[in-house]
C-alpha positions in Angstrom: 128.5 158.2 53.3 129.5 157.9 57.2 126.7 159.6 59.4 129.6 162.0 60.8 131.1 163.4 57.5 134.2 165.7 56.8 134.6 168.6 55.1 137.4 167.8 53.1 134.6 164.3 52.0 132.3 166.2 51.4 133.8 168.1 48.8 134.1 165.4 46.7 130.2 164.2 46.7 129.1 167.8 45.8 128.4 166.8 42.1 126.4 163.5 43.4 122.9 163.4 41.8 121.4 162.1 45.6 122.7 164.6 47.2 121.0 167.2 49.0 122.7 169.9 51.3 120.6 171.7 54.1 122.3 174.4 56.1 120.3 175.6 59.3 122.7 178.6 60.0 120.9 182.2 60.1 119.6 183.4 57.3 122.4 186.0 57.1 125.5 183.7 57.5 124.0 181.2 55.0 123.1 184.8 52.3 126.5 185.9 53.2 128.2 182.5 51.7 127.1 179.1 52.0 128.3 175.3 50.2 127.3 175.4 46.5 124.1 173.7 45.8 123.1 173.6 49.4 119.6 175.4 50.0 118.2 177.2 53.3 116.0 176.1 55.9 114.6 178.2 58.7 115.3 176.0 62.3 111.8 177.8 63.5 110.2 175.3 61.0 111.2 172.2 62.7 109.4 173.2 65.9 105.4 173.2 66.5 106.2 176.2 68.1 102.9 176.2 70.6 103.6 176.5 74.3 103.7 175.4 76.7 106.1 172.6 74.6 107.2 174.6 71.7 109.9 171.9 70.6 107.3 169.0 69.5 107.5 167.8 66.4 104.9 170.0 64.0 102.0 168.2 62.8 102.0 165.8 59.5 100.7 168.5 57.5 103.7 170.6 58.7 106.2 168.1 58.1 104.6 166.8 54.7 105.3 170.5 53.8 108.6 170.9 54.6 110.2 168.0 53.0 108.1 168.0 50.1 109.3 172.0 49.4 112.8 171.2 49.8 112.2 167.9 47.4 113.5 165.1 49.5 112.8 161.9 47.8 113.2 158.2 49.3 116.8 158.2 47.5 118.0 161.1 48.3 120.6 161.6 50.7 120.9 164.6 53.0 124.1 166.3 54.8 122.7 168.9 57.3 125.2 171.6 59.2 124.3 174.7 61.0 126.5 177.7 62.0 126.1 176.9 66.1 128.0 173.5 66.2 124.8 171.2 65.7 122.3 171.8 67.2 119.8 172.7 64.4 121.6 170.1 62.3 120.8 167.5 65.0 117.4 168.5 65.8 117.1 168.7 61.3 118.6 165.1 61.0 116.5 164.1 64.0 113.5 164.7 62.3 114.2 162.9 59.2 114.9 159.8 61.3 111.1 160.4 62.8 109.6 160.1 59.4 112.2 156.9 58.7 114.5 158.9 56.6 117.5 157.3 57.2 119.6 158.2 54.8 121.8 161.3 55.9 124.9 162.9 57.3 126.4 165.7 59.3 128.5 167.9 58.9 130.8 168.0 61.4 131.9 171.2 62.5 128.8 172.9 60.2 129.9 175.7 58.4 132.5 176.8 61.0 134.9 174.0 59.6 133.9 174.6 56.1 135.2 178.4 56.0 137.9 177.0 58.1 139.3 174.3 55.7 139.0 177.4 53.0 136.5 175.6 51.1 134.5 177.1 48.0 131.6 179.1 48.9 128.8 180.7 46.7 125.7 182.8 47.5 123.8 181.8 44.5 120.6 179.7 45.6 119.8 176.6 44.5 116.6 176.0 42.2 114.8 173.0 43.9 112.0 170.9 42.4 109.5 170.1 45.1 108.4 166.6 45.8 105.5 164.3 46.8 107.0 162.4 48.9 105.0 160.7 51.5 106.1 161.4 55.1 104.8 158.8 58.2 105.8 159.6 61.8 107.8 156.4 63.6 108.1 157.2 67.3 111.3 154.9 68.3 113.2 158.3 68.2 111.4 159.5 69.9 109.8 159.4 74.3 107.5 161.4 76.0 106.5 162.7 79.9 104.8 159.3 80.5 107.1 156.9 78.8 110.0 158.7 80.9 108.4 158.3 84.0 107.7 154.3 83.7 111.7 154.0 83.1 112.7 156.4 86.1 113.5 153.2 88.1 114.9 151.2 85.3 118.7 150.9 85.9 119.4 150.4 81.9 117.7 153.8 81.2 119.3 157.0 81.1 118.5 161.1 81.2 120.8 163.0 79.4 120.0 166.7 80.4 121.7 168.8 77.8 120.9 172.1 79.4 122.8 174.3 81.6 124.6 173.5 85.0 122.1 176.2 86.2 119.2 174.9 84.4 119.8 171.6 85.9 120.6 172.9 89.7 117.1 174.4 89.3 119.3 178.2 89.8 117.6 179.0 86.6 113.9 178.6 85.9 112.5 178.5 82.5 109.5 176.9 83.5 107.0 176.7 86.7 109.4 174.4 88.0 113.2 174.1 88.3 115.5 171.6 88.7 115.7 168.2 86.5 114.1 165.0 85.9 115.0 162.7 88.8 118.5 160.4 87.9 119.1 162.6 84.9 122.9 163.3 84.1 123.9 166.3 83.1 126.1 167.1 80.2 125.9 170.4 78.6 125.4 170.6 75.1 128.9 172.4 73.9 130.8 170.1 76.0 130.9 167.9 73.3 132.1 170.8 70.6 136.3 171.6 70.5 136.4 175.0 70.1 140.0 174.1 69.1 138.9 171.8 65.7 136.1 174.3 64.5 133.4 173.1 67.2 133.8 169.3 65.4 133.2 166.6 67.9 135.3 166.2 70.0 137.1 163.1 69.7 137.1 161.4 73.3 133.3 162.3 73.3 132.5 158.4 74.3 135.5 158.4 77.1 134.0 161.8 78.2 130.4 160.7 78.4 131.6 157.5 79.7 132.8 159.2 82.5 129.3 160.9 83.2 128.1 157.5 83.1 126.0 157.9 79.5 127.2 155.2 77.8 126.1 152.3 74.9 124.9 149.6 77.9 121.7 151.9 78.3 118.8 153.2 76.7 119.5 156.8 76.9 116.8 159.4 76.0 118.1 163.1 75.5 116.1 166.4 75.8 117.2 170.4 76.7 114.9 173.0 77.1 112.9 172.7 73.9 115.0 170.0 71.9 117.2 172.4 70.2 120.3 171.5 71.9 119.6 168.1 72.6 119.1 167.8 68.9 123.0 168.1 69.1 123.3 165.4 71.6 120.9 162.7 70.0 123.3 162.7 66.7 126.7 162.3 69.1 125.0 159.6 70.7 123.5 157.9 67.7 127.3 158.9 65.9 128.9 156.8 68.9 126.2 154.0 68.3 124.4 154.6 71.3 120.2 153.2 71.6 119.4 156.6 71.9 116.1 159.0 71.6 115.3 162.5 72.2 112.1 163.8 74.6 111.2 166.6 71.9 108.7 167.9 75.0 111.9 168.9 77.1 112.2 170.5 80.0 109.3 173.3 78.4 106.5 170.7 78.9 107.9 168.5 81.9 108.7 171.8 83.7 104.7 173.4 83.4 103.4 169.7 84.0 101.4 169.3 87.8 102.3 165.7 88.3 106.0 165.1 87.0 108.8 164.7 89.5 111.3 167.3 89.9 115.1 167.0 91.7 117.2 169.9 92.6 
């Protein structure tokens, strides 16, 4: 199965033993009809949630959890979607490639393409078997505040900022500082949605970023304001095959940090 998966495909692995469906939309849109066989998981879980850096991954224990009670297995593999155009998806997805889970999909489009293409819908829940599957954290998805600041003058290495125009400009503070990380690009997360296909990809997303200057000849490491949204922008540039990770700190921790350098 393709990393970036249709609707219309997916349809036809529904019955697949391996297969294991997480939707990340609101509890209420997934109650109110959701893909059959696919099971719930709150986004809020994905997150350690403690501040000043909310977004970091939770601890072992957390994650060892999480996967266990939704009973992933080495086999399995996982389709995410969400109901916001990927974000929770990504960040989901994200995660699993943390613990080298590799084996998974997205949606595209979530569940806004899927009630679009008029596909079958139940609100009966699925009865999962928990696992005991041992989960390990590899770090090549991931960068923190130091690693970033060692590459700041590396010319192959790039900062996608997937936060707001006014997040970026430093017109809107979310943290003691404003502004962005020095030589980071900015591309706003839903730039990369078309509100005209049912927030899929759009599908000059490589010209677009090329344009921006994020592109496959650098190392590109992705963050927003607490990794939500840039858990969007990590899967279009692993989809478009770029040597990509995401800074799960964001602009929450480098933001409150004394010593981290700050443009405007």
């Amino acid at each position: 199965m393709n990393l970036i998966i249709e609707a219309e495909d997916l349809v036809a692995e529904l019955e697949h033993e391996e297969l294991l469906i997480v939707d990340l939309s609101s509890s209420q849109n997934y109650l109110s009809g959701h893909i059959p066989g696919a099971l719930h998981l709150p986004f809020h879980v994905l997150m350690a949630g403690t501040p000043p850096a909310p977004g970091k991954l939770p601890d072992l224990d957390q994650l060892t959890h999480i996967f266990r009670s939704i009973g992933l297995r080495p086999e399995t593999h996982v389709v995410a979607c969400d109901d916001e155009g990927g974000g929770w998806a990504g960040r989901f997805l994200w995660t699993l490639e943390v613990i080298g889970h590799r084996n998974y999909s997205y949606l595209n489009g979530g569940m806004r393409a899927w009630r679009g293409a008029g596909l079958p819908l139940t609100t009966e829940e699925p009865q999962i078997t928990p696992s005991n599957i041992e989960v390990s954290i590899d770090t090549a998805s991931t960068m923190d505040a130091e690693q970033i600041q060692a590459q700041l003058d590396n010319p192959n290495f790039t900062v996608w900022d997937a936060r707001s125009p006014q997040e970026y400009s430093g017109e809107r503070v979310l943290a003691m500082k404003g502004g962005h990380i020095p030589g980071a690009i900015n591309c706003e997360w839903t730039q990369l949605m078309d509100p005209q296909r049912d927030l899929r990809i759009r599908t000059d997303a490589r010209e677009f970023l090329a344009e921006l200057g994020i592109d496959d000849k650098h190392r590109v490491v992705t963050h927003c304001q607490s990794h939500h949204r840039s858990g969007f922008t990590w899967l279009v540039g692993k989809s478009l095959g770029f040597d990509i990770c995401a800074y799960p700190g964001s602009w929450s921790e480098w933001g409150n940090l004394p010593d981290t350098p700050v443009k405007q």
